[in-house]
N, C-alpha and C positions, 0 to 999 in steps of 0.2 A: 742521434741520442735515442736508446730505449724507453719510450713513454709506458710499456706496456705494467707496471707496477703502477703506473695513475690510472689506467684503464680496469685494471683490477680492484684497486678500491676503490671507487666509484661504482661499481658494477655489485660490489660487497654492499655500496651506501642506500642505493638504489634502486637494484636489480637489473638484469642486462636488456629488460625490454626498456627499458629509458636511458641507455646507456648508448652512442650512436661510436664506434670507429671503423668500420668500413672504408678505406682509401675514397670510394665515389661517392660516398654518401655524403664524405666530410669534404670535397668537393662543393659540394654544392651550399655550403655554408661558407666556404672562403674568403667570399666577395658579396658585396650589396649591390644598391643599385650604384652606389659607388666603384664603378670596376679597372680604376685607375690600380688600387692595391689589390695583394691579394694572397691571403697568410690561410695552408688549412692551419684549423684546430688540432689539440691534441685526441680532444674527443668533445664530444655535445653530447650534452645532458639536458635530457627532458623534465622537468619541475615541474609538479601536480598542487604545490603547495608552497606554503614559503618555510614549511619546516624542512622540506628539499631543499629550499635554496640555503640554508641556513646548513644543513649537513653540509653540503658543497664547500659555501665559502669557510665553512671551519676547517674542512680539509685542506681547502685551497691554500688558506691565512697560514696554516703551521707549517706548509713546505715551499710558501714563496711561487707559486705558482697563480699565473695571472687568468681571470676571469673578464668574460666578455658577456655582457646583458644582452641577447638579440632578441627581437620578435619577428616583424617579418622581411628585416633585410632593406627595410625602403629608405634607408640613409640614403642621400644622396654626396655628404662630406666623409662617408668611410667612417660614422661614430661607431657602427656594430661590426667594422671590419675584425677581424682574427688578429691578435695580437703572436707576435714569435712563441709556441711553446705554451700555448694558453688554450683552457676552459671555457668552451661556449654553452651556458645556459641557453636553453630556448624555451621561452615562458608561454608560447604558444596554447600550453594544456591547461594553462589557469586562464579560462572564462566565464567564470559566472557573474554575473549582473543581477541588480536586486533592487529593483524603483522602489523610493520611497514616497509614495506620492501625498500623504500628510505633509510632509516636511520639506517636499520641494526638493529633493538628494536622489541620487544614483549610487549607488556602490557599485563598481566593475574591477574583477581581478585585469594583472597585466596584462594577460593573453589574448583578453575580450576586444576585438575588432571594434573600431571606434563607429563603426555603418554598422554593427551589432547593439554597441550601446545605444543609437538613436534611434535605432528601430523598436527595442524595447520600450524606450522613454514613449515613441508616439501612440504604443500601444494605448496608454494612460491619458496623453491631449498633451503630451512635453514633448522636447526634442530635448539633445546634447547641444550644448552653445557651438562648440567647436568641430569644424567642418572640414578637414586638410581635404585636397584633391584625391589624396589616397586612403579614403577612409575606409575603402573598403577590404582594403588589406594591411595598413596602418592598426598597431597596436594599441592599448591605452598606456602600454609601460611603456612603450618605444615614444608616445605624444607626451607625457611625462618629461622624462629623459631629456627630449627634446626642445621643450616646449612650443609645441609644436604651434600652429597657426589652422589657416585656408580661409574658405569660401565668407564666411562670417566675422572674419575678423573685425570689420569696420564695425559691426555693432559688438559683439561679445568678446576680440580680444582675443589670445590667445591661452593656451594650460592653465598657465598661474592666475586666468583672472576666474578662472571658475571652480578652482579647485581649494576645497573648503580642509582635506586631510586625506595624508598618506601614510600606507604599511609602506618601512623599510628595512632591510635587512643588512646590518651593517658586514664590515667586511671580517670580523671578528664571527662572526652567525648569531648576534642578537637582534633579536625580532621588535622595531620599535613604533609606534606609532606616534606621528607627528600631525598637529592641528587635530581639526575635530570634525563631527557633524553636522554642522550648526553653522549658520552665516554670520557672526560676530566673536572674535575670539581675541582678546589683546592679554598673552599671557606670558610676557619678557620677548626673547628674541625666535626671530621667526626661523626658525629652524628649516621649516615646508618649504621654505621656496630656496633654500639653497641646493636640497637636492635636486629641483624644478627646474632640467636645464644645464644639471650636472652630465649628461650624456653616460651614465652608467658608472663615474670615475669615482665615486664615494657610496655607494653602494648598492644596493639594486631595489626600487620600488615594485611591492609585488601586490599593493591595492589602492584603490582613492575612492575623494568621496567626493560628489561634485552638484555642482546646483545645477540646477533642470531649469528650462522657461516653457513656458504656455508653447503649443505650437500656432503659428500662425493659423486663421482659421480663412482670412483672404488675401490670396498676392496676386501682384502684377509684374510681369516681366516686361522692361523697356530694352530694347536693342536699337544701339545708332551706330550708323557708320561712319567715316569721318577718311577724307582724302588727306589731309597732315595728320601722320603719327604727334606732332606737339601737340592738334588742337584737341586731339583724344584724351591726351593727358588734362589739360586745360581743362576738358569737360569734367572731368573726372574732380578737383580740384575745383571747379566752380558751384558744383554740386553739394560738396563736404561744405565751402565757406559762405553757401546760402539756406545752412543747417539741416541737410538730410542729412540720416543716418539708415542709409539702405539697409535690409536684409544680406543682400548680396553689391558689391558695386565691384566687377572683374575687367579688365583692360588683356586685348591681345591685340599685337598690329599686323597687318596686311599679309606679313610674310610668313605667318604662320597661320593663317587663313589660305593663303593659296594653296599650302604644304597640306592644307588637311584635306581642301578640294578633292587634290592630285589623289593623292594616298589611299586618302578613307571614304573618297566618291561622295564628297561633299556637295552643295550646290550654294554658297554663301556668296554674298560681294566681293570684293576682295579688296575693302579695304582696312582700317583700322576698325576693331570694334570696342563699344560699349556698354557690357552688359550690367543693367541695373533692377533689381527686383525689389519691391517697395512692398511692405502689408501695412493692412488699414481695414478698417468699417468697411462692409462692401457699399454704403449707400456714400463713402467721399474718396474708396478707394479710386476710382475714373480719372476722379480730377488730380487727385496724387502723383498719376500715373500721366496726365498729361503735363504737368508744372516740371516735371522730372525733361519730358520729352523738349518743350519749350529751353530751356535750360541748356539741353546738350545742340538745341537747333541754335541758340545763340552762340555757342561756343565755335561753331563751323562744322557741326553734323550734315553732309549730306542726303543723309535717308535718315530715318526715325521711326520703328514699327513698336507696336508694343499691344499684348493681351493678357489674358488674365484665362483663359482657357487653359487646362493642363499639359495636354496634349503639343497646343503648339510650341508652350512655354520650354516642353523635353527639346520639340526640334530648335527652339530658337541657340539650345544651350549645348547641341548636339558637337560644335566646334571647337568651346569651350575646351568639353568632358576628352576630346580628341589630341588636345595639342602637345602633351607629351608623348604620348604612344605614335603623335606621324612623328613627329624627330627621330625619336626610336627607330621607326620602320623607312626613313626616309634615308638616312646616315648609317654608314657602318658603326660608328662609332658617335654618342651625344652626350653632352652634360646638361644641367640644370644649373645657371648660378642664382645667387638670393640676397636681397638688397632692402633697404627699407633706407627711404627720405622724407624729409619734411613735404606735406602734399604739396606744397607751395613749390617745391623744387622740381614736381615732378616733369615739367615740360623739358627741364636743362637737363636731366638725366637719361632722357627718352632722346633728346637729339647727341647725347653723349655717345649713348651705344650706339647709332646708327654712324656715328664718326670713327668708332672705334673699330667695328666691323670691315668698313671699307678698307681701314689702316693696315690690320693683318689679314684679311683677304680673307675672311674667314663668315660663315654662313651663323648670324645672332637674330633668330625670332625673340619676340619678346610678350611673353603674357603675366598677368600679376593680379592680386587683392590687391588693388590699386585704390580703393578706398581707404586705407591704411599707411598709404605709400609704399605698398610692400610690392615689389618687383624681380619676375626671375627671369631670367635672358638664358635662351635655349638655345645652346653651340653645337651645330652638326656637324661633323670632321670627315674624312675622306678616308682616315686611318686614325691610329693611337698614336702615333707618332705626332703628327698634328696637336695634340693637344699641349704638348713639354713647346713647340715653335709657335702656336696660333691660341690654341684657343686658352689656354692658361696665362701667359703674358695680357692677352685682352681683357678677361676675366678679374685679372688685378688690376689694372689701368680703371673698369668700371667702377669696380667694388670701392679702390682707392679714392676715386671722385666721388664718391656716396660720402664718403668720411667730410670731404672738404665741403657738400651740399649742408653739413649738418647731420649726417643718418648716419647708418652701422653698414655693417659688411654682409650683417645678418639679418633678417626678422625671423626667421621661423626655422629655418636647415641648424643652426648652429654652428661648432667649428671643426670638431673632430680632428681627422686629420689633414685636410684641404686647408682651412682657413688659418691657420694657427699663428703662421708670419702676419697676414691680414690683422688678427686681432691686435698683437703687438703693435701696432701700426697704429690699429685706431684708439689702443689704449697713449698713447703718445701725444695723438694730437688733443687729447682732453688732459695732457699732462697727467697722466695719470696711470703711469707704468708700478707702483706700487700697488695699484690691483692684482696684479699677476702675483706678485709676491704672496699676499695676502692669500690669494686663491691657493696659492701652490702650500700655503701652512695652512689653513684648513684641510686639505689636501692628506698632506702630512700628520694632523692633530687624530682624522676620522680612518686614516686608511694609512697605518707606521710603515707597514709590507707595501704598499705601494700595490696592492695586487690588481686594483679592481680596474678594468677598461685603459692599460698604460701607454702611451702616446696618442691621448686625445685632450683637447685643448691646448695643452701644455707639453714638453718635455719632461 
């Protein structure tokens, strides 16, 4: 089919220095880190504003033609994958950021890198609460979207708990603003958080506003090692139910420690580890940092180290910041999957996967904000093919027992297009399949053309 009349006005709307169809340019927007799918665009459109995105989807809205939100691709469920015959915005060029440091608030357009906004913020003595692994190249519209999670979740939670008001651009091109400034707002139905997690499917978020906290002014990094991946979790779990609330509390087991060794010329233990960083008063942080260690030596830590030096604190966490990038470099082909269970479950789900693994023969490290219960199992494959025999069959089988421990399928990835039989799943066992419905008529009430982001979540 002839696109080249959408590439024309578009080019008319915008001008053709933000107008992208070159065959390999549009290449390279096809696929995310999700590269199971893989649709080009019709074209990609560059947005400096949301009065751009607002021209777009008015165009888009009148000929039925589908629109895709991307920032930078780091889906790992295929939410910013290309839809057949579709419009990819890249919100990339909106990043301005704007601390409010009277009022405790950030403003960051969607293009603004999420290690962009904290960096700003700590100019001032704040940081951003929310910390994904990928924040360095993680958007704030694509964290949005997603609601995204990471490093911090155990204390701040993720998108929607910090996020006070959003610009949104409906799929019609009205420009709306939803919530406020302000950390108290009770004014009928909460509108913010249903796009919060929409994945781009009702409209596209193109600003927020969000609460800031002090930055820590002393941490301590504790690292334990631990010979049973259960008694790691256990640690982890024992920690949360004798009322810490770490900075950070991260879980990775052995076999992704050894990978990174190999890889990345590591020099770690190789067994399970547990990383915990704790702030406090420098005159009671010591003993924090030892009540922490004690804790994980009861739970069956074989080694226990822990400082408060900066320096060391980088190398302790150097394995950490490494464990998706050695899968990546280690396998032809890897995924991420993403889990959240009650922490009380998390020993049985940690000896789930290592059951599951051996079952389909297939290579499952495991690292997570495990202070949260939030867990991603990291599948190396030999080929793509592998994935449809080995590593998707197991990847349901885990995700499925999350549902029966009590948890979701998701904490922080979403569903896009990977999860979406998963959700139906877990909407069932909470009886509760009229969600979908519900979804799908919102769906329908904010977006009639169906245009915006279509086969994600839903059909």
């Amino acid at each position: 089919m002839d696109y080249g009349w959408v590439v024309s006005k578009l080019t008319e709307l915008l001008g053709s220095e933000n107008v992208v169809s070159d065959p390999e340019e549009l290449y390279t927007y096809s696929f995310t880190a999700y590269a199971v799918v893989r649709e080009e665009p019709i074209a990609v459109v560059k947005v400096r504003s949301s009065e751009d995105v607002s021209k777009v989807l008015r165009f888009a809205n009148e000929y039925g033609i589908p629109v895709v939100p991307r920032g930078s691709g780091t889906s790992v469920i295929g939410a910013s994958t290309p839809s057949k015959g579709s419009i990819v915005l890249d919100l990339r060029p909106m990043r301005s950021i704007k601390v409010d440091v009277a009022n405790g608030v950030v403003e960051a357009e969607a293009g603004a890198y999420v290690d962009e906004v904290d960096k700003e913020c700590r100019k001032y003595g704040f940081m951003f609460p929310v910390d994904p692994a990928s924040a360095e190249a993680a958007t704030i519209g694509g964290a949005l979207a997603m609601d995204a999670g990471g490093m911090r979740g155990a204390r701040y939670g993720t998108m929607r708990h910090i996020t006070l008001g959003i610009e949104v651009v409906l799929p019609d091109g009205q420009i709306m603003t939803l919530g406020a400034p302000v950390y108290k707002q009770a004014t009928g139905y909460d509108l913010m958080h249903i796009f919060i997690g929409s994945e781009g499917t009702l409209g596209v978020i193109t600003r927020g506003w969000f609460k800031i906290v002090p930055a820590p002014k002393s941490v301590g990094r504790v690292v334990a090692y631990f010979d049973n991946v259960e008694d790691a979790a256990r640690g982890v779990y024992e920690l949360r139910r004798r009322g810490f609330t770490p900075l950070i509390l991260e879980f990775m087991d052995d076999i992704v420690v050894k990978l990174a060794n190999k890889i990345k010329g590591l020099n770690f233990p190789e067994k399970n580890m547990v990383i915990v960083d704790i702030d406090a008063p420098k005159e009671v942080l010591n003993n924090m940092l030892n009540e922490v260690a004690t804790v994980l030596k009861d739970s069956g830590a074989a080694d226990v180290r822990f400082t408060t030096d900066p320096d060391e604190m980088v190398k302790l966490y150097a394995v950490r910041k490494q464990a998706y990038p050695t899968f990546a470099a280690a396998f032809p082909f890897s995924f991420m999957g993403d889990l959240s269970v009650p922490l009380s479950a998390l020993p049985a789900i940690v000896k789930k996967i290592r059951e599951v693994s051996a079952k389909y023969d297939v290579t499952i490290g495991l690292i997570g904000h495990a202070g949260d219960g939030n867990l991603h199992p990291l599948v190396g494959l030999q080929s793509k093919d592998e994935w449809w025999t080995k590593a998707r069959p197991a990847l349901i089988e885990i995700e499925g027992y999350s549902i029966e421990l009590g948890g979701s399928i998701s904490g922080e990835h979403g569903v896009g297009i990977e999860r979406k039989d998963l959700l139906l799943k877990e909407l069932k066992a909470r009886n509760s399949e009229r969600v979908l419905e519900i979804m799908k008529g919102i769906k329908k009430l904010i977006d009639p053309k169906g245009i915006m982001n279509p086969g994600k979540i839903f059909d």
